[in-house]
C-alpha positions in Angstrom: 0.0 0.0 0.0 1.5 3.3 -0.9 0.6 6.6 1.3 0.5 10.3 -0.5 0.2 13.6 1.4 0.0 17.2 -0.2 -0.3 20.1 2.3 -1.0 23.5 0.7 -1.2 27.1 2.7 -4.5 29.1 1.6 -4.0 32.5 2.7 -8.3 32.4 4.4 -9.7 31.6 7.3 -10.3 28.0 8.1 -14.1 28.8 8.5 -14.1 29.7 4.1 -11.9 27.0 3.3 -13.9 24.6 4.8 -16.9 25.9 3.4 -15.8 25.3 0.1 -13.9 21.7 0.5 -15.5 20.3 3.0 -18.9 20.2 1.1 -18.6 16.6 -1.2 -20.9 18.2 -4.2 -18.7 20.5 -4.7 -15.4 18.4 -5.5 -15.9 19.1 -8.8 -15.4 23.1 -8.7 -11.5 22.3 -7.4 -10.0 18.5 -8.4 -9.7 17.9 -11.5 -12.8 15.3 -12.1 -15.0 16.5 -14.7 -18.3 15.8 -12.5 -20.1 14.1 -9.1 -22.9 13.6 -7.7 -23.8 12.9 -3.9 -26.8 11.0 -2.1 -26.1 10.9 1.6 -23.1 8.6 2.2 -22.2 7.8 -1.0 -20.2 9.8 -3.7 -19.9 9.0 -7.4 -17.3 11.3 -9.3 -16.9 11.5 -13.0 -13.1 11.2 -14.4 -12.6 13.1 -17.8 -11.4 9.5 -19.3 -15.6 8.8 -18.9 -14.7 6.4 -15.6 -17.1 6.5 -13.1 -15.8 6.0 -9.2 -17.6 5.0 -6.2 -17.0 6.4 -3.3 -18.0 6.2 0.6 -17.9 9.1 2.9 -17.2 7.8 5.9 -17.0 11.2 8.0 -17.9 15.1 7.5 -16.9 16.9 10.6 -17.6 20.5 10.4 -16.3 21.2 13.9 -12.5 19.4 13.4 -13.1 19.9 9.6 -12.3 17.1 8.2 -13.4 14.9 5.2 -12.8 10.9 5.2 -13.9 8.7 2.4 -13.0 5.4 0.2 -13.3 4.3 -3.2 -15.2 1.5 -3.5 -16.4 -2.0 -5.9 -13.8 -0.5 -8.0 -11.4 -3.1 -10.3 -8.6 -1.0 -10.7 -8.5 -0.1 -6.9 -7.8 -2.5 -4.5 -8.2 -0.8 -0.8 -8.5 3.1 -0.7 -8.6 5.9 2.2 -8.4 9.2 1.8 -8.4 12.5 4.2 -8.7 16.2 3.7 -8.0 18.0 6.8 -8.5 22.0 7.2 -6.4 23.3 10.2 -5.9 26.9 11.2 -1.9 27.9 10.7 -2.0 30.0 13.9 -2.3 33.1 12.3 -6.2 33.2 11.1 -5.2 31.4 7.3 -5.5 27.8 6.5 -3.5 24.8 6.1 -5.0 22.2 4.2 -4.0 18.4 3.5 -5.0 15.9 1.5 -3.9 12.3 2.4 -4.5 9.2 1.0 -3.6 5.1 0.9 -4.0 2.9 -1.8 -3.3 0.1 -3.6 -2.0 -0.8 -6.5 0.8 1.7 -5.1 0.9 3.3 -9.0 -2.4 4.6 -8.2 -1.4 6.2 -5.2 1.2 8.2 -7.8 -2.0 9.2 -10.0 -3.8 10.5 -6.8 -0.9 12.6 -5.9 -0.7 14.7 -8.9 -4.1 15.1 -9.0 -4.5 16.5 -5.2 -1.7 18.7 -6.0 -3.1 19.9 -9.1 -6.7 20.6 -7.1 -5.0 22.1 -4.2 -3.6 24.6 -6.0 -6.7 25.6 -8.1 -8.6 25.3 -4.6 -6.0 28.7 -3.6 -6.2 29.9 -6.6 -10.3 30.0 -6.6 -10.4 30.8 -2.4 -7.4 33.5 -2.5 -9.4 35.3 -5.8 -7.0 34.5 -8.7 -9.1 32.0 -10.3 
């Protein structure tokens, strides 16, 4: 099983940022899927390939904000777990990670650059720059 983890500084309060990630619709608006849909503990997100994944939320915590799911009855995907965590950085802005484990460990590779590539559109979109 191979473990990712991007962090990313998001110069708002942990209150906005978490108001805009930590809503599951809304995934769509800042990774790079090209859809999803929600209906209460499940999650179905819409890769640009055409590839539908399945997803469980496990947890929405709006006090501790954080976000935990899995991908599920999915052949390429073996075991998944993924995090997104919104933490204050001590001086009123936000730190944000995304974490996850998976296997086949290449996948875990593929999740990487995708988290990285949301993150940063997530700041860009949050701090105003589109």
């Amino acid at each position: 099983m191979a473990y990712i983890r991007r962090d990313i500084h998001i110069a708002r309060t942990p209150a906005e940022v978490w108001g805009f990630l930590g809503e599951p619709a809304r995934l769509h608006e800042w990774f790079p899927i090209s859809g999803c849909r929600v209906e209460g503990t499940k999650r179905w997100i819409d890769l640009p390939t055409g590839i539908t994944f399945e997803e469980d939320i496990h947890l929405v915590d709006n006090h501790q904000r954080r976000f935990v799911y899995s991908i599920v009855n999915n052949m390429l995907i073996k075991d998944h777990f993924g995090i997104l965590d919104v933490v204050d950085d001590g001086h009123g802005h936000s730190i944000v990670t995304y974490s996850t484990q998976c296997t086949p460990n290449v996948l875990a590779l593929v999740t990487a650059g995708a988290a990285g590539q949301g993150l940063a559109k997530a700041k860009r979109i949050l701090e105003g720059g589109n």
